[in-house]
N, C-alpha and C positions, 0 to 999 in steps of 0.2 A: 607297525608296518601296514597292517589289514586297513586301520583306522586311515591312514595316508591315504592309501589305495581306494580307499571308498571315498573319503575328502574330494581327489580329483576326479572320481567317476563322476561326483556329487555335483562338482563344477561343471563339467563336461555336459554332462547330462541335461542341467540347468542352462544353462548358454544355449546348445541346440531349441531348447523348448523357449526359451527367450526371444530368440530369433525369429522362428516360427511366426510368435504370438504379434510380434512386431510386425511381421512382413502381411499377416491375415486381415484380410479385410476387417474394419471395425466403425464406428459412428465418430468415434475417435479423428486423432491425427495418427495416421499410418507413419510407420519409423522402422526403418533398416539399416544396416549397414552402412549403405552407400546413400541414404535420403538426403534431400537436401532439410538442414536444419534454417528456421527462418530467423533467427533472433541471435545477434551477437553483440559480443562488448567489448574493448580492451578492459583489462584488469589492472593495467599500471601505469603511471605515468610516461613512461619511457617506450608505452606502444610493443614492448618482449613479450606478453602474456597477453594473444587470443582466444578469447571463448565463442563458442554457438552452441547453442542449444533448443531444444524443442521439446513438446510433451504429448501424451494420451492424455486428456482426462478420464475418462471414460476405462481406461485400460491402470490409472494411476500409476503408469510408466513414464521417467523423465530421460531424456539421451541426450548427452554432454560430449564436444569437441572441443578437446583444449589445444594448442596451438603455443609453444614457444621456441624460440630463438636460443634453441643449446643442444646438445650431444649428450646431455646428464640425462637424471629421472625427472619427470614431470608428476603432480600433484594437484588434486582439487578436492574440493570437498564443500561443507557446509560450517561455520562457526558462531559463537556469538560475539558480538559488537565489543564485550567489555571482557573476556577471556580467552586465551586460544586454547585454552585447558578443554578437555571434553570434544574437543573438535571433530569434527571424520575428514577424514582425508585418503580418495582413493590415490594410490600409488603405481606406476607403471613406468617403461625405460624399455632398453634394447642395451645387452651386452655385447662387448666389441665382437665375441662371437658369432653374436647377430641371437643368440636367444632369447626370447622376451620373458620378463619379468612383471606381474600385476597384481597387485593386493588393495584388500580392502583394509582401513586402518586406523587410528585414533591416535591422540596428542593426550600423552599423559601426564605431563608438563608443556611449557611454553615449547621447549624443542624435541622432545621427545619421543618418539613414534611405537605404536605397537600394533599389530597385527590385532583386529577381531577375528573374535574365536565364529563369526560368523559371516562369510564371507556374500554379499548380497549385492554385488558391483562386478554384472556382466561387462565382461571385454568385446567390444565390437569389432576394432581396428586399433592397431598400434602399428607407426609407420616412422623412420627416420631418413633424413636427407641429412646431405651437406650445411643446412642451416638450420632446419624445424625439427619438434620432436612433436610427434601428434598422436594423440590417443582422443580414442571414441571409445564410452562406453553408456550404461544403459542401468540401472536403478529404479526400485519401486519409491514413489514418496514416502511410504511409510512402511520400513520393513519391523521387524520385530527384533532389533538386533538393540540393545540399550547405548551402544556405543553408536550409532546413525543418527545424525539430526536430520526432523522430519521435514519432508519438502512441501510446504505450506505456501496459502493465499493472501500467506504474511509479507514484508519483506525482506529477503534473505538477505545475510551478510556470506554471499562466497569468498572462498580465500581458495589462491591459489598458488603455489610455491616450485621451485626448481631447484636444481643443484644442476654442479659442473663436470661431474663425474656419478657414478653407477651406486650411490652411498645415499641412502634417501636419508636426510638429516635438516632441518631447518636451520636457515638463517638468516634472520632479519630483514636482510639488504635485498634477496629473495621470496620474501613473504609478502602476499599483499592480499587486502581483506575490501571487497567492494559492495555495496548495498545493491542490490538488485532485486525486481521487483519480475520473479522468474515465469508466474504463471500469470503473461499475459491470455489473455483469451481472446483478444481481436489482434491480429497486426495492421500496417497498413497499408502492407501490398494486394490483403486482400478487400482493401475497397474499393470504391468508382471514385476516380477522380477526370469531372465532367471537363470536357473540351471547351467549354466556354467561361472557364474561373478567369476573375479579375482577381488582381492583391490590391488591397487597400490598409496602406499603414495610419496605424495612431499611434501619439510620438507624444512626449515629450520633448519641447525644442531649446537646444543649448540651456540649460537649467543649471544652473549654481550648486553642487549640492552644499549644504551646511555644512561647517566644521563640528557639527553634534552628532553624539551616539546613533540617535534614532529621528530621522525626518519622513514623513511625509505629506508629499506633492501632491497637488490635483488641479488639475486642470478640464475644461469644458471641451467636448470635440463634436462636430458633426458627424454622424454614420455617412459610408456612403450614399448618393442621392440617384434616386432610381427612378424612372416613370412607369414601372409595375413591380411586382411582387417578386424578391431573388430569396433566396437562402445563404445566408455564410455556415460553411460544411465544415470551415476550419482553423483553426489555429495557432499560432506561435508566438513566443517571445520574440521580443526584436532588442537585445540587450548588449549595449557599447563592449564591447569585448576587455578593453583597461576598466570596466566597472563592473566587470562580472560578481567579483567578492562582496562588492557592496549595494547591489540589488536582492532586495527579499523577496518582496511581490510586488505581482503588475496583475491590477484587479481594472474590468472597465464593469461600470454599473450603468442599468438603463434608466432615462431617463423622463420622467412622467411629460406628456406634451405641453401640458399646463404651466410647467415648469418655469419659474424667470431665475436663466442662469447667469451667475457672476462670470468676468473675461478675466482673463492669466493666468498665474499658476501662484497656489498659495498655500497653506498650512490646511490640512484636508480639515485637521480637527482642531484650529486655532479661534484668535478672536472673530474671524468671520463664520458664522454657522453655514452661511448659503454655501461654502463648498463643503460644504458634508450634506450637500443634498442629495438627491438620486441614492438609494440603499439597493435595486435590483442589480443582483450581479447577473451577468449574462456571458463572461468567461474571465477565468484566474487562471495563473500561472504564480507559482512559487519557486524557491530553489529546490535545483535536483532534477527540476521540470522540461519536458520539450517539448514539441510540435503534438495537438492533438488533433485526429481528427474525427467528426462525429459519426452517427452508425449510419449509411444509404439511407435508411427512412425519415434521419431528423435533421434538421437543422435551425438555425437562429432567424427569424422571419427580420425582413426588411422592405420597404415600398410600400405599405399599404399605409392606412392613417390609421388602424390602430396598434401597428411598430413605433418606438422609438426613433427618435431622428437625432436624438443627441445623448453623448454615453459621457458618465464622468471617468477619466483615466486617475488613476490611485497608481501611485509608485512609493513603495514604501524602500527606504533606504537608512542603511545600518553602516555608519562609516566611525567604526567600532578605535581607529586612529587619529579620529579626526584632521582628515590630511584634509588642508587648503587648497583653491583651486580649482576645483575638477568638474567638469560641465558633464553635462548626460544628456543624451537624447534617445531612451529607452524609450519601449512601448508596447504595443500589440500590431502584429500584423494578423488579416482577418483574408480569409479566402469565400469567395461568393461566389452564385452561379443563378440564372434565369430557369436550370432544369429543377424544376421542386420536388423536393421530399413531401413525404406522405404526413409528415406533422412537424408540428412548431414547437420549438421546446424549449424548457426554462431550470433555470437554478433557484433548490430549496435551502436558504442557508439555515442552521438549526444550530442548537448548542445550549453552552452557558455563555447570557450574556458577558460582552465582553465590558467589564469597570471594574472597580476593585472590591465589590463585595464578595469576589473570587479573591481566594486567599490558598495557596496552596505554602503549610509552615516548613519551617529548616529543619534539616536532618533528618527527612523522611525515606526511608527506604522504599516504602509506598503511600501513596495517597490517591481517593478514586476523587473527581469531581463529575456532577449530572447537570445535565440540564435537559430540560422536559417540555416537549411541545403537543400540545393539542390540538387538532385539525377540527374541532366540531363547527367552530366559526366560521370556516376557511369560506364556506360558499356564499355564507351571508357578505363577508367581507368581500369577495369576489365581486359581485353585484349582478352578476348572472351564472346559470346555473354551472354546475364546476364538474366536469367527470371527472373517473381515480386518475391518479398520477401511475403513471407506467415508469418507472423508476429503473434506467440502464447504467447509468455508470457516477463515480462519486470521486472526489478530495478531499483527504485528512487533513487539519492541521491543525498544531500545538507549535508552542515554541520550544526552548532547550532542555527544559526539563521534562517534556512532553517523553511517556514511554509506550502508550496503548492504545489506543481510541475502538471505541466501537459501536454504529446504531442497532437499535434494537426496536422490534415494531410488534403493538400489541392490539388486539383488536376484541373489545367487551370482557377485558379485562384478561384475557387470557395471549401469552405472550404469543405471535407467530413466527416469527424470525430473527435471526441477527441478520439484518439487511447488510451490510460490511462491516468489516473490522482489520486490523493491523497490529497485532501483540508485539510485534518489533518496529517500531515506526523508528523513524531516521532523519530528522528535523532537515538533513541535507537531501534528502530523495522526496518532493512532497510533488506528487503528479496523477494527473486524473487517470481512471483507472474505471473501465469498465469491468460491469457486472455479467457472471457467466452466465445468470437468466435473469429476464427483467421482472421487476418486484411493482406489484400493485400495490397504492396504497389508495383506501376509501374513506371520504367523508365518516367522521368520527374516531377514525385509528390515535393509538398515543405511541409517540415517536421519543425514542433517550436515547441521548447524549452520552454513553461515558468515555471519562479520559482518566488515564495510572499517568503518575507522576513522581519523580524519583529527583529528593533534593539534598542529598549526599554530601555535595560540595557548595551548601551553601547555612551561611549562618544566621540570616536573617529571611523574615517573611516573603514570599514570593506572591505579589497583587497581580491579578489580572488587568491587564495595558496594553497600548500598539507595541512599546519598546520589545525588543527583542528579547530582553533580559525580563521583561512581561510576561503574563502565562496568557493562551490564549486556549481554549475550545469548541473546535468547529468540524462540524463536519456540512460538504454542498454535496446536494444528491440533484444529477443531473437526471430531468422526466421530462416527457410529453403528456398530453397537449398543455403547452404555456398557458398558466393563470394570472393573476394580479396581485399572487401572494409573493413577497421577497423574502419575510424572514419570520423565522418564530424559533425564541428562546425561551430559555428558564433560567431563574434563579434560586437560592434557596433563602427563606427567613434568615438572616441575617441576624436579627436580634435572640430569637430561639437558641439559635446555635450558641450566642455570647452567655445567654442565659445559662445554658450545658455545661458551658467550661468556666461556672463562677463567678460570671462577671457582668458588673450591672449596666444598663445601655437602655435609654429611654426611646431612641431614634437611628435610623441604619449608622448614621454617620458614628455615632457615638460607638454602637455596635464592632463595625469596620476597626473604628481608633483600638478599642481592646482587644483586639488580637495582638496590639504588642506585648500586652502584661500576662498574657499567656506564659508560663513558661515551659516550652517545648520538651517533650521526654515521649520514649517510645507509645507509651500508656495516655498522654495528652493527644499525642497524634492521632490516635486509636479515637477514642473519643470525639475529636472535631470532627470526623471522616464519618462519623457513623451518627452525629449530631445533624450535618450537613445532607446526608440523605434522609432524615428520620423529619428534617422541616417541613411546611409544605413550600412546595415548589411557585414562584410568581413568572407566570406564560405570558409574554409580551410577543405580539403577532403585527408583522407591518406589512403595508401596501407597498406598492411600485408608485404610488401616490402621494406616500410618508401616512398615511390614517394607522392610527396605532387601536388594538387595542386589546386588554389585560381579562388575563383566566387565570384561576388558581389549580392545582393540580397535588399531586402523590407522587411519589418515585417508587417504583412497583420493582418489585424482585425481579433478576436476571436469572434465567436458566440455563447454564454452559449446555448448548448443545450436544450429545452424544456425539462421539468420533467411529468412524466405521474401525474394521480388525486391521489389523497390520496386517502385510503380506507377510511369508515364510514363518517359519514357527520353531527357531532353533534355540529361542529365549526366551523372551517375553515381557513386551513390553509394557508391565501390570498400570495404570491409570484410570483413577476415579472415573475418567467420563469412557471409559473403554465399552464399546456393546455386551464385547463376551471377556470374564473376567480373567484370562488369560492375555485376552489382545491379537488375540491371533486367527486368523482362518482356517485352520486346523491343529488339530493336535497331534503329534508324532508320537507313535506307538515304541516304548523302550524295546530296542535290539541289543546286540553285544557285536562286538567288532569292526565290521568293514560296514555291515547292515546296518548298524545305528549311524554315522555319518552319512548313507544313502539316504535314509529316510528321511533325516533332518530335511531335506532338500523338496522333501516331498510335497507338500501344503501349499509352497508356490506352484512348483512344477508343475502339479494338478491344475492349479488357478489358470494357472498360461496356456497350459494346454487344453483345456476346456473351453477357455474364452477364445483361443485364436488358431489351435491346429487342427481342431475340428470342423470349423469354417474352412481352412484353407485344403485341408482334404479334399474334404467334400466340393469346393470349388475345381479343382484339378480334376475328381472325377467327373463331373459335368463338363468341362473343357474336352474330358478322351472322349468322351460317349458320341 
């Protein structure tokens, strides 16, 4: 009974100082009760399950509004993609007596719900009508509870679930599990969107697609024509709505002035090479993707003569049925403006090149591939002098087997950052994604590529290709000020690697052919994986011009960066890369009775109230004085 007793003081107590910390002035995004949250989603097809949500970074506090259409309990949480097992799912309702009910909770099977013994899912609001049932509530990213999935820079898979009645229990037809990419850090309301934008679409016109797996299109287009200097600030897909399924990507690339481009639309990477010309991408779109738009200081330069005047349009299309028929007139639409930003910016594409001396084998649980680029050249290649890239915002992409990506940037040999990354990538969520600070990189830095790969279900070799069924890895790091560099990848020795697993190859091609005589086992995988890092790396660097040209390189160890403590300290969430070896920001002194359940509570309590009630004191008493 004591234990109970102190439980709820525990919650009680925690909720008021939660509030507090929320409503206190901070550097953060302030969140209260009644804040307006900027960011929502439906969570089902059927539009029953609204979400909003918002965050602190700064505070590592995230607050959730969920919104559905019943009278039952409502539920959300955090899960992963391939189990509902392990899940957290907070739970809340109103009994017909009008009492509220709210826990914090875990999936300990597919439908089965249990209470954590640590409760870290403050109650904001819980509210019923006639039609909705709504809960707000409020969560650390990372509490210290084993049963909490942490709220990461990754992309989340939320789930969020309902019943029809006051019996919190899962089922199916009620369950729904959505990728989301929660901690945006820019939105778009709060940008400028200048008074004088024009739209200027590029299109695709009535195009034929193929009755094949994998096609793609390209075609030549003119940029808009200007008689001074504008900015395009932004962008969106513009995709036939009956061909949503079967658009991948919609890439436009710029194209060098010198250029003599082919007319119509053909096979990008067929028997004619001229339309694989133009390699500078200057904005992508993939699935999962929407409207982006760039930060007030940058934008994509046009009018002057040394802009682009002509961009090649890429539509890659995946008509996985091969249905007859079906025309498309996909593209990009481009938002412009005469008021200019403060720089001109450009996309770094990077990676492992994409052909098939990328092999990623069958029945791999994991497998990492790299690719490695070297910037010492970049300025020479440039042709005039080149300052750092100021690196804001970037795009993952891998195709279906794709599970991780991450760049990583290292400077005279000693590693400085993971510039971005994505541990849960979601081949259907693939959208640009700004940086919460912008990252320099300078003349001589070495820049890597990795990507995890997971090929479970599949029984044969997986080659690097456009097709879907292709491995790709890529990452674009969008920077200011725009250079004349378009791409710089890596590969690994190819032959080395053949040599590792046995097998004799005089020439790549030969190389490449004996991976099929391989035969796959956990211990063979093991080995390719650690063969393919241990090569040396071949760094192919191109112009906006197509001038190529080749560096050899190392693939330098990765250092998992340190993870900050968990909030609250009522378990602990022990992990190698933890700061303090507990996990937690304080440690609770053993009590007996009602004391030891206060206490638990303690370590955030403190936190919250340190960071935000002591601001907000102190503000109120300057407000009487």
């Amino acid at each position: 009974m004591l234990q109970t007793q102190g439980a709820m003081a525990c919650a009680v107590f925690l909720g008021l100082l939660l509030l507090i910390a929320l409503a206190a002035p901070s550097q953060g995004k302030r969140l209260g009760p009644t804040a307006r949250l900027r960011y929502s989603r439906f969570l089902d097809p059927s539009n029953v399950i609204f979400l909003r949500w918002d965050f602190d970074l700064e505070a590592e506090v995230i607050t959730f509004e969920l919104q559905v259409r019943t009278a039952g309990w409502v539920g959300l949480g955090i899960t992963s993609r391939y189990s509902r097992v392990g899940s957290d799912l907070v739970v809340g309702g109103i009994l017909p007596d009008g009492n509220i009910y709210f826990s914090d909770q875990h999936l300990v099977d597919e439908d089965t719900l249990e209470e954590d013994g640590s409760q870290d899912a403050v109650l904001l609001e819980l509210r019923e009508d006639a039609v909705y049932t709504t809960m707000r509530f409020s969560r650390p990213f990372r509490s210290c509870d084993p049963h909490d999935q942490d709220i990461t820079s990754d992309t989340m898979s939320v789930q969020a679930a309902y019943g029809l009645d006051d019996t919190p229990r899962l089922h199916r037809e009620r369950t729904f599990v959505k990728s989301i990419f929660l901690l945006q850090v820019v939105h778009p309301d709060d940008l400028d969107v200048p008074e004088d934008t024009v739209i200027h679409d590029l299109e695709i016109t009535d195009f034929l697609i193929p009755e094949d797996d994998t096609t793609y299109a390209c075609t030549f287009l003119p940029l808009p024509i200007v008689n001074k200097k504008h900015h395009i600030y932004k962008f969106e897909p513009k995709v036939i709505t009956r061909n949503e399924t079967m658009v991948h990507h919609i890439i436009l690339y710029a194209c060098g002035n010198a250029s003599v481009l082919p007319t119509g639309i053909s096979d990008c990477y067929g028997a004619d090479p001229a339309f694989s010309l133009c390699s500078q991408i200057i904005v992508g779109w993939a699935v999962g993707g929407t409207s982006y738009q760039f930060p007030d200081d940058v934008g994509i330069s046009i009018g002057t003569p040394l802009d682009p005047q002509w961009v090649r349009l890429e539509i890659h299309y995946s008509n996985f049925h091969n249905l007859p028929g079906l025309y498309d007139s996909s593209g990009i639409r481009v938002y412009y403006t005469a008021r200019l930003r403060k720089y001109d910016m450009g996309v770094l594409q990077l990676g492992f090149l994409t052909f098939p001396i990328h092999f990623i084998p069958p029945g791999a649980d994991a497998f990492s591939s790299y690719g490695l680029c070297k910037t010492d050249k970049f300025e020479e290649m440039n042709g005039t002098p080149m300052p750092d890239l100021q690196v804001y915002g970037y795009l993952l992409h891998t195709h279906l087997a794709g599970r991780a990506l991450q760049a990583v940037q290292y400077r005279n040999g000693t590693q400085l950052r993971i510039i971005c990354k994505d541990d849960s990538y979601d081949f259907n969520l693939q959208e640009t994604r700004d940086l919460p600070h912008r990252v320099e990189i300078k003349p001589g830095d070495e820049l890597l590529i990795e990507c995890h790969y997971q090929t479970l279900d599949r029984d044969s070799l997986t080659f690097g290709g456009p097709s879907t069924m292709n491995e790709m890895c890529l990452i674009f790091l969008f920077y200011y000020p725009r250079n004349n560099i378009s791409s710089c990848m890596g590969y690994p020795d190819i032959i080395y690697v053949a040599h590792e697993l046995g097998e004799e190859a005089s020439d790549s091609m030969e190389a490449m052919m004996a991976m099929n005589n391989v035969e796959w086992t956990p211990e063979s995988i093991k080995k390719a994986e650690k063969a393919c890092k241990e090569a040396q790396q071949m760094v192919i660097i191109k112009t906006i011009d197509e001038t190529v040209e080749n560096t050899t390189g190392w693939i330098p160890e990765i250092i998992p960066p340190p993870r900050g403590p968990c909030l609250e300290s009522s378990g602990g969430k022990v992990e190698p890369q933890d700061k303090i070896p507990a996990g937690s920001r304080a440690a609770p002194v053993a009590l007996s009775g009602s004391g030891t359940a206060t206490l638990r509570c303690l370590s955030l309590a403190a936190l919250l109230f340190g960071q935000g009630a002591l601001s907000w004191l102190l503000a109120t008493l300057q407000a009487g004085v």
